[in-house]
Every structure is written in C-alpha cells, then in structure tokens.
The first five atom37 places (N, CA, C, CB, O) and aatype in JSON, in Angstrom:
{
  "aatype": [20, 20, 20, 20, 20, 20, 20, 20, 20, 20, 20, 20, 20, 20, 20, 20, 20, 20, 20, 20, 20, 20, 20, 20, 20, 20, 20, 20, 20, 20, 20, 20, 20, 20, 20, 20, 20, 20, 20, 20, 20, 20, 20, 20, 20, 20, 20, 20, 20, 20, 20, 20, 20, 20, 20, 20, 20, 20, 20, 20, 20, 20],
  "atom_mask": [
    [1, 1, 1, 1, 1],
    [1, 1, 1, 1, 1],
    [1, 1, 1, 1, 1],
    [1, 1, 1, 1, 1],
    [1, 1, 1, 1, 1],
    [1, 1, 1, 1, 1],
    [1, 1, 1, 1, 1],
    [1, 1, 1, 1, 1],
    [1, 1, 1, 1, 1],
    [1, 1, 1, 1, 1],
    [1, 1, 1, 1, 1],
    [1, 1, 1, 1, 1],
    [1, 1, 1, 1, 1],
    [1, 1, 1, 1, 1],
    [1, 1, 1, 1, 1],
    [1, 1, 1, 1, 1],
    [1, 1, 1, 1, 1],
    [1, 1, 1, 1, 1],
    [1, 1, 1, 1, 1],
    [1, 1, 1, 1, 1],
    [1, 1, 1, 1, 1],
    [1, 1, 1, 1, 1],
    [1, 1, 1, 1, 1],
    [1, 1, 1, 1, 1],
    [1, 1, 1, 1, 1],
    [1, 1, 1, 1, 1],
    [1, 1, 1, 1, 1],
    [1, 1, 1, 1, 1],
    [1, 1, 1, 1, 1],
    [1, 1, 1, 1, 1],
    [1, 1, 1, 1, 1],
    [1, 1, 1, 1, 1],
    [1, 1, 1, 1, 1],
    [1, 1, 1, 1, 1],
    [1, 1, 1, 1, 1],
    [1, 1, 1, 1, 1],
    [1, 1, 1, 1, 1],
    [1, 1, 1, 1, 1],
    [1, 1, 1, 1, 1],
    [1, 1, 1, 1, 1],
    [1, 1, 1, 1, 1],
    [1, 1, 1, 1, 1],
    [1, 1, 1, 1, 1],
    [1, 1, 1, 1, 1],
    [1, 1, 1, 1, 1],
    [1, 1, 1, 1, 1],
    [1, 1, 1, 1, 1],
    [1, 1, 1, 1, 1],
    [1, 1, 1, 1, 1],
    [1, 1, 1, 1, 1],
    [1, 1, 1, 1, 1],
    [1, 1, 1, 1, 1],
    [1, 1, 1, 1, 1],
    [1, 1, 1, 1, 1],
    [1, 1, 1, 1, 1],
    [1, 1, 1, 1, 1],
    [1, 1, 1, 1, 1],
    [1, 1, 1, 1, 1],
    [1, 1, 1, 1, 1],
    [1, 1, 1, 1, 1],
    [1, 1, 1, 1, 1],
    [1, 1, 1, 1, 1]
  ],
  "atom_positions": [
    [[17.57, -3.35, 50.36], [17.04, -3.07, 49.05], [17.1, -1.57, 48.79], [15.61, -3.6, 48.91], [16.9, -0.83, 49.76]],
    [[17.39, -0.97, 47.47], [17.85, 0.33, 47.34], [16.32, 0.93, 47.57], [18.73, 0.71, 45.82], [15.37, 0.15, 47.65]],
    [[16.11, 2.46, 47.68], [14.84, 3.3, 47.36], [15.13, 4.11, 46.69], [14.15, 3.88, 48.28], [16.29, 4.51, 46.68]],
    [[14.39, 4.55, 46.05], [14.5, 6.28, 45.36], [14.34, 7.23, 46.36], [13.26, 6.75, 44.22], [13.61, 7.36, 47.35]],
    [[15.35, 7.94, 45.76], [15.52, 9.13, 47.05], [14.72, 10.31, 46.91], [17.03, 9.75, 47.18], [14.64, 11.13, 47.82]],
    [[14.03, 10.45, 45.66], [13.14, 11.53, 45.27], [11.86, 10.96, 43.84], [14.37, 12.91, 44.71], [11.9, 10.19, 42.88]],
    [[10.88, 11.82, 44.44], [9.84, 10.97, 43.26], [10.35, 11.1, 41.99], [8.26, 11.53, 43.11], [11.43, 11.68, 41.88]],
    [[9.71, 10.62, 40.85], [10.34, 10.67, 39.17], [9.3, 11.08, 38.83], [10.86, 9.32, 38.21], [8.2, 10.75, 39.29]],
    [[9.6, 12.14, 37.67], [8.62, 13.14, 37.22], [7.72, 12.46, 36.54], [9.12, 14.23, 36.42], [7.63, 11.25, 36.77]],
    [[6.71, 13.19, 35.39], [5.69, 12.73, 35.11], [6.27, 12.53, 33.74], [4.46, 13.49, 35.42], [6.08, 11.57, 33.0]],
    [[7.1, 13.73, 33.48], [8.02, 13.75, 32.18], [9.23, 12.62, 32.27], [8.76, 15.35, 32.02], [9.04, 11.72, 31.46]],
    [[10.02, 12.5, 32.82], [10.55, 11.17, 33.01], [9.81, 9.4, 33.34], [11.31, 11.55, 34.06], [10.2, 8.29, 33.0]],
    [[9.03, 9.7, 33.86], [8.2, 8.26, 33.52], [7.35, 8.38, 32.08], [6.96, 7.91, 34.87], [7.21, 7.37, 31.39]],
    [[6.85, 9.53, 31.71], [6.28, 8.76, 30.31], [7.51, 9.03, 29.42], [4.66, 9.48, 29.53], [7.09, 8.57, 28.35]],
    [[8.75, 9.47, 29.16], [9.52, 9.19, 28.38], [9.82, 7.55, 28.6], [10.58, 10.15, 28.51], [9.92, 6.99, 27.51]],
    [[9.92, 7.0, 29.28], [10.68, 5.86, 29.48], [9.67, 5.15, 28.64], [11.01, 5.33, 31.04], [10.16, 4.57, 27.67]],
    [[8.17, 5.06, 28.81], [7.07, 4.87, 28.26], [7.0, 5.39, 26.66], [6.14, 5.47, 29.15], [5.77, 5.37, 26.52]],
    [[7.33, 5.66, 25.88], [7.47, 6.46, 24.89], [8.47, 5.63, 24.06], [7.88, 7.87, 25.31], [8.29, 5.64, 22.84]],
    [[9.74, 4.74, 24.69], [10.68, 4.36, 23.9], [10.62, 3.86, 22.74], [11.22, 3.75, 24.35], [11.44, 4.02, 21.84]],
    [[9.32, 3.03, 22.73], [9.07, 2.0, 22.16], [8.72, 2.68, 20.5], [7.9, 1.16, 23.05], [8.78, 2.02, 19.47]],
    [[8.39, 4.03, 20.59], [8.12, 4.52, 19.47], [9.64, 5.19, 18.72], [6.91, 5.55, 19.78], [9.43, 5.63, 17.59]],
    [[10.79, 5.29, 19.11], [11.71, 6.11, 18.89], [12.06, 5.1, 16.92], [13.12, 6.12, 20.54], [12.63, 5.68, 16.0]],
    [[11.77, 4.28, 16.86], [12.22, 3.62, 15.69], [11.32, 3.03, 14.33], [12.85, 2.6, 16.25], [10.62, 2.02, 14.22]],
    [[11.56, 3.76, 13.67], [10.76, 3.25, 12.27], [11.12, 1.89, 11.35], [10.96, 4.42, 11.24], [12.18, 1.49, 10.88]],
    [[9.58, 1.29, 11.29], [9.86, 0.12, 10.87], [10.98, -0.72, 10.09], [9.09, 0.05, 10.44], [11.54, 0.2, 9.49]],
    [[11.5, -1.64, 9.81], [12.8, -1.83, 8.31], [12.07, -2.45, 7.61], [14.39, -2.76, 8.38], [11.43, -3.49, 7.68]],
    [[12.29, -1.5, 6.78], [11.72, -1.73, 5.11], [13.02, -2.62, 4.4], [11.46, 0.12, 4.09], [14.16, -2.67, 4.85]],
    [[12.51, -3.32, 3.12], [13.46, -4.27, 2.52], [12.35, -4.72, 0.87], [13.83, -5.87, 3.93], [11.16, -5.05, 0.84]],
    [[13.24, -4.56, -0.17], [12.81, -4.85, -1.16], [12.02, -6.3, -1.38], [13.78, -4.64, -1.82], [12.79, -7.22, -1.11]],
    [[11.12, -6.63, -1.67], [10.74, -7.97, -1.97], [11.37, -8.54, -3.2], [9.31, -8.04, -2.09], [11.42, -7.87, -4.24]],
    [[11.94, -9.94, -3.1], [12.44, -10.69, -3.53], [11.44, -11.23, -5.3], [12.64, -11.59, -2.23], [11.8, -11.93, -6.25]],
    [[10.5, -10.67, -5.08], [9.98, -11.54, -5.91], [9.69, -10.21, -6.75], [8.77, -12.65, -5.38], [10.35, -10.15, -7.79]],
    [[8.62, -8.85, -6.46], [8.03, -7.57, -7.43], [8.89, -6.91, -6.88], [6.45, -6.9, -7.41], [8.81, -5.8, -7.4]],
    [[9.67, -6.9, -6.13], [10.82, -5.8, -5.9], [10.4, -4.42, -5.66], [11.74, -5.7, -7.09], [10.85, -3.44, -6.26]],
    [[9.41, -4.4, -4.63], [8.62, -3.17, -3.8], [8.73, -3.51, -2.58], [7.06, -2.9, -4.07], [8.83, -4.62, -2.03]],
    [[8.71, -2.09, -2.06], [9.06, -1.93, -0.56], [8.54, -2.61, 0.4], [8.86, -0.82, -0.14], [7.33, -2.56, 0.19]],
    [[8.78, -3.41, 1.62], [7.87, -4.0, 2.29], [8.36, -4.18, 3.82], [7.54, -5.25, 1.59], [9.57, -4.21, 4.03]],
    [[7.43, -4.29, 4.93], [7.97, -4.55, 6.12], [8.95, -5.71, 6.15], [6.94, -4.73, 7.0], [8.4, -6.77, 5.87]],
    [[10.3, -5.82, 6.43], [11.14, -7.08, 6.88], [10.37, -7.8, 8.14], [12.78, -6.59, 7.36], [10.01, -7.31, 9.21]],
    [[10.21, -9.5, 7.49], [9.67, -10.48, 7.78], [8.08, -10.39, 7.81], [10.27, -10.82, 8.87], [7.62, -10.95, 8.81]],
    [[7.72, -10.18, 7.49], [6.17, -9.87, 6.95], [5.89, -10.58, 5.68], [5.9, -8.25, 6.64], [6.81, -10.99, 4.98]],
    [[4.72, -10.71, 5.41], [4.26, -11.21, 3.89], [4.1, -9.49, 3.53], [2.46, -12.46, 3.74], [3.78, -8.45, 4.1]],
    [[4.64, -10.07, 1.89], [4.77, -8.79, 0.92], [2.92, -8.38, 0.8], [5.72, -9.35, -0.99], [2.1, -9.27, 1.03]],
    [[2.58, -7.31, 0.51], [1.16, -6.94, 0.52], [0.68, -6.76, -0.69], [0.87, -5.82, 1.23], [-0.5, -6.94, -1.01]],
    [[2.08, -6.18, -1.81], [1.99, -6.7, -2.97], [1.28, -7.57, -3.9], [2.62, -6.95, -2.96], [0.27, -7.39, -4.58]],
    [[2.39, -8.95, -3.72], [2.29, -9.76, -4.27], [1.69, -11.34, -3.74], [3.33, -9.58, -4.68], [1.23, -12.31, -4.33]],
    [[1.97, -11.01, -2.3], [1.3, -12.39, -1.1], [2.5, -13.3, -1.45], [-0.64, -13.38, -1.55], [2.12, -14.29, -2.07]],
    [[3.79, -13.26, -1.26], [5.3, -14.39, -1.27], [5.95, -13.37, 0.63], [7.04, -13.91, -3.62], [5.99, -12.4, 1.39]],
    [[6.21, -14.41, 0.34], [7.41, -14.84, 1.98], [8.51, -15.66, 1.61], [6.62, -15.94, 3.4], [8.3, -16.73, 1.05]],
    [[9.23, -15.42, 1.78], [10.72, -16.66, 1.59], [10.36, -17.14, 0.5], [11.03, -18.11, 2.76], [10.12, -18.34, 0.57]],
    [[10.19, -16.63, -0.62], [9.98, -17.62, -1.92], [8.64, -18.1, -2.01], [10.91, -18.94, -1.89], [8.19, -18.38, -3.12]],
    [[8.09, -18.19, -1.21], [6.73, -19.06, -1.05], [5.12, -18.22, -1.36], [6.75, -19.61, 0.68], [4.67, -17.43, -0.54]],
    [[4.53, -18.47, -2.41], [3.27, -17.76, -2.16], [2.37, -17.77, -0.86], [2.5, -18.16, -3.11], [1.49, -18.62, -0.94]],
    [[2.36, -17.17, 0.13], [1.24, -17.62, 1.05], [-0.29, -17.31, 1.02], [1.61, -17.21, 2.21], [-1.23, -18.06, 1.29]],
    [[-0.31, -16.07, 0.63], [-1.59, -15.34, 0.35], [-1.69, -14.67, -0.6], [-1.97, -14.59, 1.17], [-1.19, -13.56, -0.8]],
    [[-2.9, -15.81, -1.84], [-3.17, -15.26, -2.98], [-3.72, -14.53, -3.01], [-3.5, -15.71, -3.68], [-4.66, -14.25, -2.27]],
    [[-3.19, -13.81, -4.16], [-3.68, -12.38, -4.72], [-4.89, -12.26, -5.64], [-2.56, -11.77, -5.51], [-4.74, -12.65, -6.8]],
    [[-6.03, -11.77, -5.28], [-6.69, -11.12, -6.95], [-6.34, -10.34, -7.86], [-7.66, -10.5, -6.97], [-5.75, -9.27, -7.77]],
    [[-6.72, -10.88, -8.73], [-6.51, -10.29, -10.28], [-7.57, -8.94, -10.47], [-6.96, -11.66, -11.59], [-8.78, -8.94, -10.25]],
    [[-6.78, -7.87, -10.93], [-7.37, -6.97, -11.07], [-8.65, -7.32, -12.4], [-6.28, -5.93, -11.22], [-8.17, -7.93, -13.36]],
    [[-9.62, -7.11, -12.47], [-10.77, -7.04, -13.35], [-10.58, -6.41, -14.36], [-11.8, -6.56, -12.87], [-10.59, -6.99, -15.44]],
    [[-10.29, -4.64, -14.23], [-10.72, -3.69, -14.96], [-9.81, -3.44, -16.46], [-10.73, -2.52, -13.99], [-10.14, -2.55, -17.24]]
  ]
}
C-alpha cells in the first residue's frame, strides 16, 4: 500500500477542503415571471416549478 513520503501542509489540506466553494450557484430565468432564480429550485417569486404552482403565494395587501 503506497505512504506519503512527507506530511501535507495545513495550506494544502484546507484548500482541498475549500473546493466546494470555488462555484457560484446557476441562475436561470423562470418560466412563468421571468426573474432570476436558483436552477431546479422553486421560483421564490412566484411559488411554480416545472409549470406547476407548488407554493402559494400571498397577495400583497397594501
């Protein structure tokens, strides 16, 4: 079985640890109010997914 031949820094192990942040979310127009929104997510908008209302919205009052 192989070994490491020398320890790994503190800076090289938390980069490796770190990767997970290198990428910003994908954004994608909603299909329905046509505002920005996380891809595959419910819109926060309007509450539609694939065509589908899932989570109704309130009506503004004022």
């Amino acid at each position: 079985m192989a070994v490491p031949k020398g320890k790994q820094s503190k800076r090289r192990t938390n980069n490796r640890f770190a990767q997970y942040k290198a990428s910003a979310p994908q954004l994608m127009e909603c299909p329905h109010c046509h505002k920005q929104k996380v891809a595959h997510k419910v819109c926060g908008n309007c509450g539609y997914y694939d065509g589908k209302e899932v989570v109704a919205q309130e009506e503004n009052k004022s």
